[in-house]
C-alpha positions in Angstrom: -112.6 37.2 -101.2 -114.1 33.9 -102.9 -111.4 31.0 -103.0 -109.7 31.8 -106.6 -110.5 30.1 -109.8 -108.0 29.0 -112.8 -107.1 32.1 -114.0 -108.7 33.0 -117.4 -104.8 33.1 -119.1 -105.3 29.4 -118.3 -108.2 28.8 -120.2 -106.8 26.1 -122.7 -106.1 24.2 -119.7 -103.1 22.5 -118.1 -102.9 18.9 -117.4 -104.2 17.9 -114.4 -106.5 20.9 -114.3 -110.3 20.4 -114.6 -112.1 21.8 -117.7 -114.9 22.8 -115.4 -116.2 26.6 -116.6 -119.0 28.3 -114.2 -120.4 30.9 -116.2 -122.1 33.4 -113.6 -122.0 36.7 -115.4 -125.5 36.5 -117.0 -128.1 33.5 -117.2 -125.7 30.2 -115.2 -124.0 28.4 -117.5 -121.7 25.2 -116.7 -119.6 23.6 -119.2 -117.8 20.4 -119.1 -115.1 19.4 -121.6 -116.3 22.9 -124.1 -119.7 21.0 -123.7 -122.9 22.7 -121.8 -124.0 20.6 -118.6 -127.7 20.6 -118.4 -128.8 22.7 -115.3 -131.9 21.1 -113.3 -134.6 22.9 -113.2 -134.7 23.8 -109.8 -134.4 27.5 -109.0 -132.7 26.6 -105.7 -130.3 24.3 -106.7 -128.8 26.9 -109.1 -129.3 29.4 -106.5 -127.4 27.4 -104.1 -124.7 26.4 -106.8 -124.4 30.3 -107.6 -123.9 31.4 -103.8 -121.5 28.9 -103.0 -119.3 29.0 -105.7 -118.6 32.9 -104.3 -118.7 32.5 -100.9 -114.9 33.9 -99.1 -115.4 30.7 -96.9 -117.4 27.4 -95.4 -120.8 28.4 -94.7 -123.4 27.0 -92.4 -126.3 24.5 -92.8 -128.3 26.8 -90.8 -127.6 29.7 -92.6 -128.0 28.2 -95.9 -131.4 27.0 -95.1 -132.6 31.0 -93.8 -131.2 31.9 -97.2 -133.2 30.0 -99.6 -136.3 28.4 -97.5 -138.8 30.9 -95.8 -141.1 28.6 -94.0 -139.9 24.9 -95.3 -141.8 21.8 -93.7 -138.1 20.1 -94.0 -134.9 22.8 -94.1 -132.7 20.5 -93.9 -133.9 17.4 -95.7 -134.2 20.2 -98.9 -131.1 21.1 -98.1 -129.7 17.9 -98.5 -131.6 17.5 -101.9 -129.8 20.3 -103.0 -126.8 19.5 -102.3 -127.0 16.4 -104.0 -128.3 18.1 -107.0 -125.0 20.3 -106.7 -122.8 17.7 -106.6 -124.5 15.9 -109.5 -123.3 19.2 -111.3 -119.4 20.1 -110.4 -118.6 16.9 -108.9 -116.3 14.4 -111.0 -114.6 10.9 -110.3 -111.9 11.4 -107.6 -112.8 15.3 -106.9 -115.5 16.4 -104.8 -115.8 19.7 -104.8 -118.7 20.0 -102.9 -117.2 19.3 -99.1 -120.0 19.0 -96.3 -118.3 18.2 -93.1 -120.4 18.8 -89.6 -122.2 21.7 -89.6 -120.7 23.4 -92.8 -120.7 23.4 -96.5 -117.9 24.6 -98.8 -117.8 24.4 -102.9 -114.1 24.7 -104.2 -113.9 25.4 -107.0 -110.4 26.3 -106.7 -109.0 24.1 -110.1 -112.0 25.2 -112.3 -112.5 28.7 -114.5 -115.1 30.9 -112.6 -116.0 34.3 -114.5 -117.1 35.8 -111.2 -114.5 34.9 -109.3 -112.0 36.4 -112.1 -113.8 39.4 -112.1 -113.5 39.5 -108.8 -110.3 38.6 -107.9 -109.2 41.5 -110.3 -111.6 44.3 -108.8 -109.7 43.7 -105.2 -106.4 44.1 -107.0 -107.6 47.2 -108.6 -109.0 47.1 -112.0 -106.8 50.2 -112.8 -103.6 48.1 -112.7 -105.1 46.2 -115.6 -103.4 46.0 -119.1 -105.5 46.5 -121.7 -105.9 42.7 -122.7 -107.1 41.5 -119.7 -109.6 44.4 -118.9 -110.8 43.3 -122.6 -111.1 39.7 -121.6 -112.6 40.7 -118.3 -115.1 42.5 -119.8 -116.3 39.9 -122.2 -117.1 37.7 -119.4 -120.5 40.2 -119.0 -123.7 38.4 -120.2 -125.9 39.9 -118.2 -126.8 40.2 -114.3 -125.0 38.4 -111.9 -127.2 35.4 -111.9 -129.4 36.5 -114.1 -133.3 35.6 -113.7 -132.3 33.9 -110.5 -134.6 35.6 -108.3 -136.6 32.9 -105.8 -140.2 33.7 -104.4 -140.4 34.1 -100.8 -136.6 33.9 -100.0 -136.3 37.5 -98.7 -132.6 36.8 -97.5 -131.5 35.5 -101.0 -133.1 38.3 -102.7 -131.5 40.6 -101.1 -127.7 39.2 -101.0 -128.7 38.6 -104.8 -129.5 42.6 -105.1 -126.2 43.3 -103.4 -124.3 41.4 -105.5 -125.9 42.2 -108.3 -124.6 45.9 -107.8 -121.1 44.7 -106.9 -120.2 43.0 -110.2 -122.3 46.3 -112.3 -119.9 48.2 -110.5 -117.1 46.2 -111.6 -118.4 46.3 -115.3 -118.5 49.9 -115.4 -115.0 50.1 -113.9 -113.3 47.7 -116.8 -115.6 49.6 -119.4 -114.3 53.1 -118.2 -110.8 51.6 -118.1 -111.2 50.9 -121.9 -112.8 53.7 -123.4 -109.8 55.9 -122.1 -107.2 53.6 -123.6 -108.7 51.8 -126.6 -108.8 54.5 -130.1 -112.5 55.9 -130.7 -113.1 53.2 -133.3 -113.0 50.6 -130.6 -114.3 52.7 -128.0 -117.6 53.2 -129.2 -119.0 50.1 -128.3 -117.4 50.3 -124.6 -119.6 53.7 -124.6 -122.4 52.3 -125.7 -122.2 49.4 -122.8 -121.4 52.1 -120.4 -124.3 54.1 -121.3 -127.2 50.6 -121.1 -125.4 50.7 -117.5 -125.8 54.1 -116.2 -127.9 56.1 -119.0 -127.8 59.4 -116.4 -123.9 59.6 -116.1 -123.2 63.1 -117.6 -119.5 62.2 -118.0 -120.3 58.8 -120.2 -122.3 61.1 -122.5 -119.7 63.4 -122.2 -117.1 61.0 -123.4 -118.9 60.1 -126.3 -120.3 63.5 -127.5 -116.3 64.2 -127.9 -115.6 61.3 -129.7 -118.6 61.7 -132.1 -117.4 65.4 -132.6 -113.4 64.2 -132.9 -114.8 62.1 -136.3 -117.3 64.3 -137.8 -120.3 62.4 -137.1 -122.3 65.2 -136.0 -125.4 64.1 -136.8 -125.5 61.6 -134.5 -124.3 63.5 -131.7 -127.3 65.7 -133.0 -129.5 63.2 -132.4 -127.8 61.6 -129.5 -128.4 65.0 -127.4 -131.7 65.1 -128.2 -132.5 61.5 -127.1 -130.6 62.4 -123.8 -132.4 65.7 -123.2 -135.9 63.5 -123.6 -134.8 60.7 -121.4 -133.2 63.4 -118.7 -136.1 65.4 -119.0 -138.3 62.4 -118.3 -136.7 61.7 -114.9 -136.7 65.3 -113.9 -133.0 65.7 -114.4 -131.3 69.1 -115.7 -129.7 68.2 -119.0 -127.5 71.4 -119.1 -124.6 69.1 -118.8 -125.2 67.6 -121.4 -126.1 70.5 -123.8 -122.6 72.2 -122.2 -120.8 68.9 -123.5 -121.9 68.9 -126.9 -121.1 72.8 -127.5 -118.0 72.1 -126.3 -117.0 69.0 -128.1 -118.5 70.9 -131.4 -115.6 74.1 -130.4 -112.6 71.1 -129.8 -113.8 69.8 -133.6 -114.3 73.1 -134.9 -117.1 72.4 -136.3 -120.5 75.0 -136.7 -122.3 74.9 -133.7 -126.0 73.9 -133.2 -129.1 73.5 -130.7 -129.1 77.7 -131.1 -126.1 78.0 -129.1 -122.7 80.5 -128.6 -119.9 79.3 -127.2 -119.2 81.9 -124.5 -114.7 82.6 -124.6 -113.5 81.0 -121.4 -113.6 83.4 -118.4 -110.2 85.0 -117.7 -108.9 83.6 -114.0 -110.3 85.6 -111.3 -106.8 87.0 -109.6 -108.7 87.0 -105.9 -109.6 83.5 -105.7 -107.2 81.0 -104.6 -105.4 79.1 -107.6 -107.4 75.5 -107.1 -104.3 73.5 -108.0 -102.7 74.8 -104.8 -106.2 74.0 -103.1 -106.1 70.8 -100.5 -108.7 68.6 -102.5 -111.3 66.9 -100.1 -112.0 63.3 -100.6 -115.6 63.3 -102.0 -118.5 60.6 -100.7 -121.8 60.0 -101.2 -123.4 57.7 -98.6 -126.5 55.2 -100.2 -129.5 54.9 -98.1 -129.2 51.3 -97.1 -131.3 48.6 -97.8 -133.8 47.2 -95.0 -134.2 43.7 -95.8 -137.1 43.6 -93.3 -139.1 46.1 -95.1 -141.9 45.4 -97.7 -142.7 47.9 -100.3 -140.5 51.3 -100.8 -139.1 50.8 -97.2 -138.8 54.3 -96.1 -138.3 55.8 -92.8 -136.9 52.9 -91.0 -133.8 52.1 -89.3 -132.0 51.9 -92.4 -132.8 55.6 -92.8 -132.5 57.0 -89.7 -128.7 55.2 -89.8 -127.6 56.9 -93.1 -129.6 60.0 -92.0 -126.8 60.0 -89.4 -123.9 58.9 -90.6 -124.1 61.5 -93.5 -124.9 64.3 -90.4 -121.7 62.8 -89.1 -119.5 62.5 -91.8 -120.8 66.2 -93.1 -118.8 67.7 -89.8 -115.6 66.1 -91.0 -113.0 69.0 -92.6 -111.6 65.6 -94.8 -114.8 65.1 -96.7 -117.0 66.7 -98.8 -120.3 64.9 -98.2 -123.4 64.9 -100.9 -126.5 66.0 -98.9 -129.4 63.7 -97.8 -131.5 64.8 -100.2 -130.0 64.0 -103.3 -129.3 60.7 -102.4 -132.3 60.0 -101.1 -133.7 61.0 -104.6 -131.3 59.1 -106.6 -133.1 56.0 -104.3 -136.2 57.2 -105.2 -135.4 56.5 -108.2 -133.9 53.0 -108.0 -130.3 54.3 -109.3 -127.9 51.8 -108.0 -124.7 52.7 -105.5 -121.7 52.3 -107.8 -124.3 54.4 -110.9 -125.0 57.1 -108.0 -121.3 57.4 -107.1 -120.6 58.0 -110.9 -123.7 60.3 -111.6 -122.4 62.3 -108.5 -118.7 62.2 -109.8 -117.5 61.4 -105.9 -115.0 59.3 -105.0 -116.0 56.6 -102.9 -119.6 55.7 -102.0 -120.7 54.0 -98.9 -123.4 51.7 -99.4 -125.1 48.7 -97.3 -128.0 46.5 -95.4 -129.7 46.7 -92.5 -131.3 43.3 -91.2 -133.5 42.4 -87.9 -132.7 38.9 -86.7 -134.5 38.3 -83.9 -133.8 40.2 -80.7 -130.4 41.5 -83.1 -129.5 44.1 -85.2 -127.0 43.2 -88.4 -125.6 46.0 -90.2 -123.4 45.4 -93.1 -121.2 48.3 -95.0 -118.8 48.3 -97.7 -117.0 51.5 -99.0 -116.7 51.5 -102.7 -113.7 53.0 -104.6 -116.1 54.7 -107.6 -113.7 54.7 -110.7 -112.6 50.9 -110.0 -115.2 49.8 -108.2 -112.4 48.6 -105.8 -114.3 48.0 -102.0 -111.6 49.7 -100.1 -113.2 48.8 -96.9 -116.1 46.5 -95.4 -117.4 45.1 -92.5 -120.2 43.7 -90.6 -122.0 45.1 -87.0 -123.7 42.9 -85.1 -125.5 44.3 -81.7 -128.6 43.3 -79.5 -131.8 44.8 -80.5 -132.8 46.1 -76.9 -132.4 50.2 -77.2 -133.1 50.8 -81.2 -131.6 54.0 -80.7 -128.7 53.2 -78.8 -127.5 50.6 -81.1 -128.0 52.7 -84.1 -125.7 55.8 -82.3 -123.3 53.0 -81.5 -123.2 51.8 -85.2 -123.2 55.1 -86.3 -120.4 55.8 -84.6 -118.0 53.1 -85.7 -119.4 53.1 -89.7 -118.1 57.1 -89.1 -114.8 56.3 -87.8 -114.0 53.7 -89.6 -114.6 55.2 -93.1 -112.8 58.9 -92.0 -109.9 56.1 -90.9 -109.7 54.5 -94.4 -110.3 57.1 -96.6 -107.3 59.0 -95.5 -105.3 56.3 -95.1 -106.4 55.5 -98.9 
């Protein structure tokens, strides 16, 4: 976890606390005193600034100069620019937050408001243990992308911790928006919806959600029109839109209202006395395992490592009697068709979704997962395998086997 920020409660300020804000959550913003700090124009700087400020602990020159500089005449002599560009920023008379000692580089920001860090701080706690005021608060914090418009040319490393991220604090966002639409009345919840819906426009159950509310107030026109957008947009992307359709007739039944698109609501199907009762059923915990990323790669990057790892681990986890694994294929397709982890674990309607990266450096293989609690967005588990590079497929049966373990190991410990 990144070191924790005033809390946003404490946004009036105390005395003796700084009135430093980082905005994050959207283009980077600082403000000093309510008044905006100008922001150089360097793309590294703020890059720098933005990776620092949510770092979990000190991190290394060296690995701070792999991030941001691909082939620099100078690393380090850029790196010390930087960092006095940094310090120009956040840095005030008798406080330095930016602390450089030896070989490492820490920003604490520890006494100043940080929207990511907030957002954060409250998705590791569990977003579901929210009241509704601070979810609300919390969710105005979202301007946009994670550092958005951040992306550097030719920094392959920041790119991709910036994708990464990027998909953590959606995930988040979807997670406080869900939260609200199921406690706040319809007149308020419409607008959560509609946020929910610019995240994830292929989530059945969002559309779902606000068929019924439409139907609940009579605006039927709309949810006319709404399903007919939806079918055009699913239809587009090769998606079956019978969900949809299904939701509509049945919000129309619940509202009593005359039903359209040429439809009869069928009477529910008496319960079929030989099949088990399903509330008596054990319910398996439900996964869906992300092709990883392969920072290495260029273009679509299929058929690596990256996939011949997930290939695996889903042939693994598919044996367990616990889990109910989505198959390779449709997750594979939902790649195809850049849908992000935490949208993909919603789309699916599983439970937890294990996601990650896949990185060569040098004669070493660095594989990085995180499993991903879908209706909170809470990471419930993560961690980082590092092995040599000398048998390919050696290291990735290795890796498969712990990433297996461990995630059969925390989800039923969950």
């Amino acid at each position: 976890m990144p070191a924790k920020s005033v809390p946003l409660r404490d946004k009036g300020m105390s005395p003796g606390v700084s009135s430093l804000q980082v905005h994050l959550l959207g283009p980077m913003a600082i403000r000093r005193d309510g008044a905006a700090v100008a922001l150089p124009a360097s793309r590294k700087v703020r890059a720098l600034l933005g990776y620092l400020a949510v770092a979990p602990h000190a991190v290394t020159r060296s690995h701070l100069c792999e991030l941001l500089w691909d082939v620099p005449n100078d690393p380090r002599g850029e790196l010390r620019w930087c960092l006095s560009k940094v310090r120009g920023l956040v840095d005030e008379p008798g406080r330095q937050r930016v602390e450089a000692r030896g070989e490492t580089v820490r920003l604490d920001l520890s006494d100043c408001v940080v929207d990511a860090i907030d957002v954060s701080r409250a998705g590791a706690a569990g977003i579901d243990t929210l009241g509704t005021k601070p979810l609300q608060v919390l969710a105005a914090l979202f301007g946009g992308d994670f550092l958005d418009g951040l992306e550097i040319d030719r920094s392959p490393v920041f790119n991709g911790w910036l994708t990464a991220e990027r998909r953590r604090f959606r995930g988040y966002h979807a997670a406080l928006l869900e939260q609200l639409t199921a406690r706040v009345p319809d007149d308020k919840a419409f607008g959560y919806l509609d946020k929910r819906l610019q995240l994830a426009p292929f989530d059945p159950r969002i559309h779902e959600a606000l068929l019924n509310a439409l139907a609940r107030h009579g605006r039927i026109r709309e949810g006319e029109e709404h399903v007919a957008a939806t079918v055009r947009l699913f239809a587009a992307e090769g998606l079956d839109d019978t969900p949809i359709r299904d939701a509509w007739r049945a919000a129309r039944v619940q509202g009593e209202g005359p039903l359209l698109l040429g439809a009869v609501a069928s009477p529910p199907a008496a319960p079929d006395a030989s099949r088990p009762d399903p509330a008596v059923e054990p319910r398996r915990a439900s996964i869906a395992v992300m092709p990883f990323v392969d920072q290495a790669s260029e273009g679509n990057g299929r058929g690596g490592l990256a996939d011949a790892l997930v290939h695996d681990v889903i042939t693994r986890l598919a044996k367990l009697r616990s889990l109910f694994v989505i198959a390779q294929g449709t997750v594979f397709a939902l790649r195809d068709r850049r849908t992000p982890p935490e949208e993909a674990g919603r789309v699916l309607n599983v439970d937890y979704v294990a996601s990650g990266s896949v990185q060569r450096r040098s004669q070493r293989l660095v594989v990085t997962v995180e499993l991903t609690e879908t209706q909170t967005a809470r990471i419930v588990w993560a961690d980082v395998f590092d092995h040599k590079l000398d048998d390919a497929f050696v290291v990735l049966d290795e890796i498969g086997n712990r990433i297996v373990a461990s995630i059969d190991h925390e989800i039923e410990t969950i």
